[in-house]
Structure formats: structure tokens, C-alpha cells
N, CA, C and O of each residue as an XYZ file, in Angstrom:
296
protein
N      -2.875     -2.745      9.522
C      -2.580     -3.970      8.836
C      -1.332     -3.753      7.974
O      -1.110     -2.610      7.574
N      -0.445     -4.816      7.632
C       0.865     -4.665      7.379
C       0.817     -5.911      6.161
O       0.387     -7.039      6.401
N       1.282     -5.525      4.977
C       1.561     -6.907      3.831
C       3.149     -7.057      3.970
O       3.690     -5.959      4.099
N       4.016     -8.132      3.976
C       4.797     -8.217      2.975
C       4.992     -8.367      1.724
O       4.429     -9.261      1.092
N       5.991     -7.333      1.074
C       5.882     -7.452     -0.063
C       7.938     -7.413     -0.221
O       8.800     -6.949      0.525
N       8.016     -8.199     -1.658
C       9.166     -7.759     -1.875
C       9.625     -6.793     -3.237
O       9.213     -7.111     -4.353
N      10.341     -5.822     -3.083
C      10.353     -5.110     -4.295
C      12.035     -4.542     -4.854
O      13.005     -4.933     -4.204
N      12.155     -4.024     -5.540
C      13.919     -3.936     -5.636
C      13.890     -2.731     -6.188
O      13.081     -2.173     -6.929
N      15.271     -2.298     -5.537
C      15.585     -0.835     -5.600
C      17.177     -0.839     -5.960
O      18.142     -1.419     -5.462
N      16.975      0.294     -7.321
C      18.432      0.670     -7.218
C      19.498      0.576     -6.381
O      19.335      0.876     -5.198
N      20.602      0.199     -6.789
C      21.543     -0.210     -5.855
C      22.104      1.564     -4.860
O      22.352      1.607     -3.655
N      22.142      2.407     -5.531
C      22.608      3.876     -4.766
C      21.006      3.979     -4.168
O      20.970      4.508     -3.057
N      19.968      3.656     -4.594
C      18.860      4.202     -3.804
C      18.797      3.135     -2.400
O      18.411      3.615     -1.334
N      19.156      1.830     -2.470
C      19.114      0.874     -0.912
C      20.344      1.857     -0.335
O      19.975      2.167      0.798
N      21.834      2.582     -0.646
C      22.574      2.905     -0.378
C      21.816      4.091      0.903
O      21.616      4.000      2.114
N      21.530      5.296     -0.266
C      20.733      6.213      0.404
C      19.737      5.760      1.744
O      19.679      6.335      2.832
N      18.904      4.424      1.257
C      17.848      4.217      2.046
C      18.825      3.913      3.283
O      18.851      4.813      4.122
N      19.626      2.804      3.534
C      20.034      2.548      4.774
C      21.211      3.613      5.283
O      21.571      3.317      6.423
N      21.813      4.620      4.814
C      22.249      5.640      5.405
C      21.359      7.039      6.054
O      21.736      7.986      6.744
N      20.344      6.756      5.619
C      19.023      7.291      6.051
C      18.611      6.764      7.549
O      18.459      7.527      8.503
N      18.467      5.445      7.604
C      18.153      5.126      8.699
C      17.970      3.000      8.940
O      17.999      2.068      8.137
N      17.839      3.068     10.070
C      18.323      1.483     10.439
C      17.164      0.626     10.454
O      17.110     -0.470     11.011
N      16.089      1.284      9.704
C      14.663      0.269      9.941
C      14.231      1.127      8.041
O      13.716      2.157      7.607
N      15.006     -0.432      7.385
C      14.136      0.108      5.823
C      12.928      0.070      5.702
O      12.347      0.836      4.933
N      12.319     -0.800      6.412
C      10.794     -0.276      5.882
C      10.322      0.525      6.513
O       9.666      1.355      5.883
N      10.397      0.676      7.887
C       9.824      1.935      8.661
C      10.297      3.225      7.479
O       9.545      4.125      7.106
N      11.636      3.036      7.066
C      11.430      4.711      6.470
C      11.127      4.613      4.570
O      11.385      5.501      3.757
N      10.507      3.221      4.283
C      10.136      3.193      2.861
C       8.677      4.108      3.237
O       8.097      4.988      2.601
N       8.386      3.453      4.584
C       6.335      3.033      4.871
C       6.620      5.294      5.265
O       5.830      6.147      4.861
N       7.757      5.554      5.990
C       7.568      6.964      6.140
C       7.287      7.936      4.950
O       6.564      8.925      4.827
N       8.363      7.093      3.909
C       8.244      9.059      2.686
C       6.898      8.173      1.767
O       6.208      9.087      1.316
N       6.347      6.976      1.377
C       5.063      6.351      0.887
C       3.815      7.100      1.557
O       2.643      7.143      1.180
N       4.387      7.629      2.576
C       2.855      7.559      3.671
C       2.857      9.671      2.911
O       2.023     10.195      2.173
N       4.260     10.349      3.591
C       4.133     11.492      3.055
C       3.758     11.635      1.681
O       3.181     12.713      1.537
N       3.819     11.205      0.968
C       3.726     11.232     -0.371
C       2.671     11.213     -1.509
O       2.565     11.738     -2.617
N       1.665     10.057     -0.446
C       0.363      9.683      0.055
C      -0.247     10.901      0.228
O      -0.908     11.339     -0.713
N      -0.149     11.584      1.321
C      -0.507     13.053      2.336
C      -0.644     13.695      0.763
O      -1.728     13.810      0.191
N       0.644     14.086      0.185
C       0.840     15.149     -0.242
C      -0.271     14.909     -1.528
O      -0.668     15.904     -2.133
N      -0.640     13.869     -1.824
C      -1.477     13.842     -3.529
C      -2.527     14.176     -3.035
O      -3.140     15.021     -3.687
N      -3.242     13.647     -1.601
C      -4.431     13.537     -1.565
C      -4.495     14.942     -1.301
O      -5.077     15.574     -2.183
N      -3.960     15.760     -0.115
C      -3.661     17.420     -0.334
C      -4.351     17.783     -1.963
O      -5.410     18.214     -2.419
N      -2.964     17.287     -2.491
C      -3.115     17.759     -4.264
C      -4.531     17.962     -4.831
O      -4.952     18.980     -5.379
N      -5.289     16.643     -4.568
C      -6.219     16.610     -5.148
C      -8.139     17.226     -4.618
O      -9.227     17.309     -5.189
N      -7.545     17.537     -3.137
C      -8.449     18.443     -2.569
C      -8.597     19.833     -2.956
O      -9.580     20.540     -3.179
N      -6.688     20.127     -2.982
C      -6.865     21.589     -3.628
C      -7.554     21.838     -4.822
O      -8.301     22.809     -4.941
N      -7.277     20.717     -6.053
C      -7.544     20.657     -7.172
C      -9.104     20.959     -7.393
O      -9.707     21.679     -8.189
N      -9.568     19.974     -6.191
C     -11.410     20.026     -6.540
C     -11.466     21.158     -5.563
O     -12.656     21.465     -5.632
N     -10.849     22.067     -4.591
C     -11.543     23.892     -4.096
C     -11.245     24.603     -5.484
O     -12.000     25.549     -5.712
N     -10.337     24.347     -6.410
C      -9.859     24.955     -7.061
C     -10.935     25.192     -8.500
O     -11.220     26.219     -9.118
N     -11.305     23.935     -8.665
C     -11.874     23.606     -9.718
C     -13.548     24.659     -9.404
O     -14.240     25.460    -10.033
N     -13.538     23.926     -7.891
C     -15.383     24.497     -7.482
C     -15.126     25.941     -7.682
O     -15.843     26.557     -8.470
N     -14.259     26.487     -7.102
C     -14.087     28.364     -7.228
C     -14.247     28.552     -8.612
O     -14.748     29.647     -8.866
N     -13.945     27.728     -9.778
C     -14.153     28.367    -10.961
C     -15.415     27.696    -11.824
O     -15.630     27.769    -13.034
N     -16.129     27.057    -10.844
C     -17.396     26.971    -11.540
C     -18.980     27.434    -11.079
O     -19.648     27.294    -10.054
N     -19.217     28.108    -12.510
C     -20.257     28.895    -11.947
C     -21.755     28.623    -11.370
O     -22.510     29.351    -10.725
N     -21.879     27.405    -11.811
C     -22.792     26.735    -11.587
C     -22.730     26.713     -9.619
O     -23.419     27.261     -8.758
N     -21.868     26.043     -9.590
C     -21.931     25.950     -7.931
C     -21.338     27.531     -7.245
O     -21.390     27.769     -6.038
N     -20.890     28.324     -8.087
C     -20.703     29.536     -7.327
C     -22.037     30.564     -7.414
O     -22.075     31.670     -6.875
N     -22.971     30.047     -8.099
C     -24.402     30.584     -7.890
C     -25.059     30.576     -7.006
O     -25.543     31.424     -6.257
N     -25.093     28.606     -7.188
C     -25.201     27.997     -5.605
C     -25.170     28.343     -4.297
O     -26.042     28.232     -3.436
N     -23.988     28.807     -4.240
C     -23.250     29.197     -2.937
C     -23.464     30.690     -2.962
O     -23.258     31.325     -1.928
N     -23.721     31.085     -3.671
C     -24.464     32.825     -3.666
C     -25.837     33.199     -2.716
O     -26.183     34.087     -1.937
N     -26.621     31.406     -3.538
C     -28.063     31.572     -2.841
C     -28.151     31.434     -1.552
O     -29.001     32.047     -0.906
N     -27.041     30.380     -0.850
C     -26.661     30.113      0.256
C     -26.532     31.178      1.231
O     -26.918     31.192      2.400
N     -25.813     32.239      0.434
C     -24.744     33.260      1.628
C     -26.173     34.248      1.792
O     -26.300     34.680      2.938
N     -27.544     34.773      0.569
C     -28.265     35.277      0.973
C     -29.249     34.247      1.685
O     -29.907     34.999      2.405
N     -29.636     33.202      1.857
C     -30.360     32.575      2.900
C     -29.749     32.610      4.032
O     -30.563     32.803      4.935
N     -28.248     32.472      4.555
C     -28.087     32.398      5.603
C     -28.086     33.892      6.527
O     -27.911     33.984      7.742
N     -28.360     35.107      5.460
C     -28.364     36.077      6.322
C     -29.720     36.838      6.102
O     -29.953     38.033      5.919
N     -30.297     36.056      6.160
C     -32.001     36.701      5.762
C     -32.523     36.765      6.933
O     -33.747     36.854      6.846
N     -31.999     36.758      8.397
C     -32.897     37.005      9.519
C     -33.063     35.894     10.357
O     -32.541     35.979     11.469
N     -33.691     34.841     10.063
C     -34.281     33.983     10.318
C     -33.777     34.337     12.548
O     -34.378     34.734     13.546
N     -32.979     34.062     12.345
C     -32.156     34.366     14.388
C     -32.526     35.190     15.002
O     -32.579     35.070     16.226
N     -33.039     36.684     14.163
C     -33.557     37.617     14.844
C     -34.784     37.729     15.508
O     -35.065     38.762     16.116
């Protein structure tokens, strides 16, 4: 799904944008979309990052690693 919207940009940044390339919104919707990618990245790392330093769930995951090797397959 696609909105129009209208929005305004520095006059050297439309410069940049259309020496960049011949479809402005295709390459607004391109570095929005990377940019997009890159926070949500950000914020995945943030919460592995956060879980590795809490102990509560690294207990958790302690009890885990000895249940999963307690036999049970053998």
C-alpha cells in the first residue's frame, strides 16, 4: 500500500536527491526503508543485549541448558 504525501526538502538536499537518481520517491521510499532495517536491527540488538545482562533470565536459561541435556533422547 502506497500514501501520497507531500513534504519539503532542502533545496541542496532535492539537488542531491535527483542527482542520485530519476525516480524521487522510489529513492526517498529506498534510504526510509534502509533506515527502517537499520533501527529495528538497533533495537533487537539492544533487547539480546539487554537479556545477556540480566540475571534473572540468564538463570532462566541456565535451567534450560541443564534440562535440555539431562538425557531424556537416550
Amino acid at each position: 500500500m502506497t500514501a501520497k504525501v507531500s513534504i519539503t526538502l532542502d533545496e541542496e538536499v532535492l539537488k542531491f536527491v535527483d542527482r542520485s537518481s530519476q525516480n524521487r520517491s522510489q529513492f526517498i521510499n529506498d534510504i526510509l526503508s534502509k533506515e527502517k532495517k537499520r533501527r529495528c536491527l538497533q533495537e533487537l540488538a539492544d533487547a539480546y543485549n539487554e537479556l545477556a545482562h540480566d540475571p534473572e533470565y540468564q538463570s532462566e536459561i541456565e535451567l534450560w541448558n541443564v534440562t535440555v541435556g539431562d538425557g531424556i533422547d537416550a
